[in-house]
ZATIZA-888052 format. One line per field, with one value per residue (C-alpha): residue number from 1; residue in one letter; x, y, z. Coordinates in nm, 3 decimals. Layout:
<nodes>
num = NUM/...
residu = A/...
xx = X/...
yy = Y/...
zz = Z/...
</nodes>
This chain:
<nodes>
num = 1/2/3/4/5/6/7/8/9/10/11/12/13/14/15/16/17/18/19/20/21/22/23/24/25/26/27/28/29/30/31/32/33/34/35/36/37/38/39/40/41/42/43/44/45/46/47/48/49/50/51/52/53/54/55/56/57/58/59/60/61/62/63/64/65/66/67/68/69/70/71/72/73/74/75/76/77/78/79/80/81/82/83/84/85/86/87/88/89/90/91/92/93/94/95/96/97/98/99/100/101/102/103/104/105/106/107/108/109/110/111/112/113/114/115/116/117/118/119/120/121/122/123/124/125/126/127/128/129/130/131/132/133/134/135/136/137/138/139/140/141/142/143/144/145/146/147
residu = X/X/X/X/X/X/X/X/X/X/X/X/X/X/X/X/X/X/X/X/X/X/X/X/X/X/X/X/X/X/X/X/X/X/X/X/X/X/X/X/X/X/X/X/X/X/X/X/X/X/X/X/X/X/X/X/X/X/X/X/X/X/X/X/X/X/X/X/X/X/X/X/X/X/X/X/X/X/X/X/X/X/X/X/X/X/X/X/X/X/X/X/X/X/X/X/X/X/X/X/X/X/X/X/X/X/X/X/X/X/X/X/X/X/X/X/X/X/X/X/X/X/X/X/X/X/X/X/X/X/X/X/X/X/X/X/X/X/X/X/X/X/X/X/X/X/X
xx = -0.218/-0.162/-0.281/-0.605/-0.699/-0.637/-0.795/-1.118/-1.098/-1.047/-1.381/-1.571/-1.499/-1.603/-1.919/-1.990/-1.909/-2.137/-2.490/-2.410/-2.435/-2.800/-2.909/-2.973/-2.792/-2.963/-3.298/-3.172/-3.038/-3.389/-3.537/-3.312/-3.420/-3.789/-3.773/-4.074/-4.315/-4.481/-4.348/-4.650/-4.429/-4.073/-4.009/-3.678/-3.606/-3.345/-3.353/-3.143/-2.959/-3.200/-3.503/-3.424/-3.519/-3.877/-3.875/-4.069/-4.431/-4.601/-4.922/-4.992/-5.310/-5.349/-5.589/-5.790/-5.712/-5.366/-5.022/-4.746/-4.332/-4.172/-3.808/-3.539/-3.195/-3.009/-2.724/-2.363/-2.320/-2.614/-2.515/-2.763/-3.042/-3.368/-3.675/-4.004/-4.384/-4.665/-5.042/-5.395/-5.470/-5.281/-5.269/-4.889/-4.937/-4.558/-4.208/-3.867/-3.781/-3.811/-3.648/-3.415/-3.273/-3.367/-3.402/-3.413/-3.732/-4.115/-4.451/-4.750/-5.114/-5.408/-5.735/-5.938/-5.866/-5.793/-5.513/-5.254/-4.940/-4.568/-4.366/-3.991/-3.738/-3.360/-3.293/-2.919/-2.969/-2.745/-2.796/-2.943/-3.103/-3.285/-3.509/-3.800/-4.000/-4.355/-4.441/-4.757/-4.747/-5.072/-5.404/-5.683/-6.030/-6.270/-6.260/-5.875/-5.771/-5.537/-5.657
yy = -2.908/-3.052/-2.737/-2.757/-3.093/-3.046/-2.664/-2.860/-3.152/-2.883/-2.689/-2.984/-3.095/-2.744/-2.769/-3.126/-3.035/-2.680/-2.907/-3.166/-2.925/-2.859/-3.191/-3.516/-3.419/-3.150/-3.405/-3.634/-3.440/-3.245/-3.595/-3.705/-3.428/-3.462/-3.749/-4.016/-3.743/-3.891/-3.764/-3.588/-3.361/-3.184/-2.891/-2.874/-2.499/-2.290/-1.934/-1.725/-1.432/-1.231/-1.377/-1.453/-1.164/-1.206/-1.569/-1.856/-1.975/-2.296/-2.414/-2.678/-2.870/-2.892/-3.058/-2.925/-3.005/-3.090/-2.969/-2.984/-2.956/-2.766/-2.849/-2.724/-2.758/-2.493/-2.563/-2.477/-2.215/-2.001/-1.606/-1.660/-1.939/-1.947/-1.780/-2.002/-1.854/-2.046/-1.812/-1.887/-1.568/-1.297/-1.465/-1.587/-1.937/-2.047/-1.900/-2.057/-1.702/-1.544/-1.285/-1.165/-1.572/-1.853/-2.186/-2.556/-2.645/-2.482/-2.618/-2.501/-2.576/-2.590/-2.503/-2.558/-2.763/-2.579/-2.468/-2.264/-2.036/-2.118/-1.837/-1.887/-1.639/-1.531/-1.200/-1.257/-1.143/-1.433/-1.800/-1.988/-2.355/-2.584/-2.867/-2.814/-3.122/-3.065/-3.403/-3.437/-3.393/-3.474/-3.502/-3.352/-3.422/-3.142/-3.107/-3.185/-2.845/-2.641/-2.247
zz = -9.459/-9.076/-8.934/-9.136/-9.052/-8.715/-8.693/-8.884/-8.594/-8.328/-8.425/-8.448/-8.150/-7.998/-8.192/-8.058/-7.692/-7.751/-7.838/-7.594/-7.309/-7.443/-7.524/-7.321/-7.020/-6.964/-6.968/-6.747/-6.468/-6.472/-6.479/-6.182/-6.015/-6.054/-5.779/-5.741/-5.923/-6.161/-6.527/-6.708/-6.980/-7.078/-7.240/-7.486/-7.398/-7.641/-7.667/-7.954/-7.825/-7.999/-7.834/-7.518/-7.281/-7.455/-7.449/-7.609/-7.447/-7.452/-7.350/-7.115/-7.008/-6.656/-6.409/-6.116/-5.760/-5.837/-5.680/-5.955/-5.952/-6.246/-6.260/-6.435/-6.561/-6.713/-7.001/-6.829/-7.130/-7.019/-6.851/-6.712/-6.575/-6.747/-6.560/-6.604/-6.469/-6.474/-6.595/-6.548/-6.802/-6.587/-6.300/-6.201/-6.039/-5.996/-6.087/-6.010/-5.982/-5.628/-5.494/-5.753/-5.760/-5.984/-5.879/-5.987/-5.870/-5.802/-5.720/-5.763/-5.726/-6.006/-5.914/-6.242/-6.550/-6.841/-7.100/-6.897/-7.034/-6.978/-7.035/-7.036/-7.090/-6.997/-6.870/-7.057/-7.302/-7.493/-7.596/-7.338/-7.326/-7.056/-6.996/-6.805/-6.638/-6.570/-6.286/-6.104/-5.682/-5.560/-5.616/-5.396/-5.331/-5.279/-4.921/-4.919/-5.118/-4.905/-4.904
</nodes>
C-alpha cells in the first residue's frame, strides 16, 4: 500500500514539475528579456505532438511606422525551439529563425497598420510550448522611416 502512495506522490510530482516548465516561468523570463520595450501583448504558445510541425497562428494588430521586438522563451522540454514568422499576407516581415538557428529575440519593422499573421510552429515534431512577447521599439515619423 506504501508503494502506491508513494508511486501516486511520485507521478504527481512529475506532472506538477511537467506544466510548470510551460507556465509562468516561461512568461517571465520572456518578459525579463523584453528589456525597457514597452509591453504591447504575449502569446501562451503550446503545440501537441500532432500539431506542431503545422503550428497554431494568431492575428495581431499592428501600427505603421513602428519597429517592434518579438521575444521568445522556449519550455526546457521542447526537441526543439519554437520557430515564429511574422506576414503582411505573403510577405515574411520577421523570423527568429535565420540561418538554419532559432533565436530568442527578432525585430522587425511595420510599414502600414493593419491585421498581420503570426505563424508559430516546431519543426519537432513533439510537444513543445513558449511564450512569445510582442513590445513596441520605436516609433517613426514620416520622414524618419529607415528604407
Amino acid at each position: 500500500m506504501g508503494r502506491i502512495y508513494l508511486t501516486l506522490i511520485g507521478l504527481f510530482s512529475l506532472i506538477v514539475t511537467s506544466s510548470g516548465q510551460c507556465g509562468e516561468e516561461l512568461m517571465k523570463q520572456a518578459l525579463s528579456e523584453m528589456g525597457s520595450y514597452q509591453y504591447i501583448k504575449d502569446f501562451d504558445i503550446k503545440l501537441p505532438a500532432a500539431s506542431s510541425k503545422t503550428g497554431t497562428k494568431y492575428s495581431v494588430v499592428l501600427n505603421s511606422r513602428t519597429k517592434y521586438q518579438v521575444n521568445v522563451a522556449n519550455g526546457s522540454t521542447n526537441a526543439e525551439n519554437v520557430i515564429l514568422q511574422i506576414f503582411d499576407g505573403d510577405k515574411l516581415l520577421g523570423t527568429n529563425f535565420y540561418n538554419g538557428k532559432t533565436y530568442n529575440v527578432f525585430k522587425f519593422i511595420c510599414s502600414k497598420t493593419g491585421a498581420y499573421k503570426l505563424n508559430v510552429f516546431c519543426n519537432g515534431g513533439t510537444d513543445a510550448c513558449a511564450r512569445a512577447v510582442l513590445s513596441l521599439v520605436e516609433q517613426y515619423s514620416d520622414n524618419e522611416m529607415p528604407k
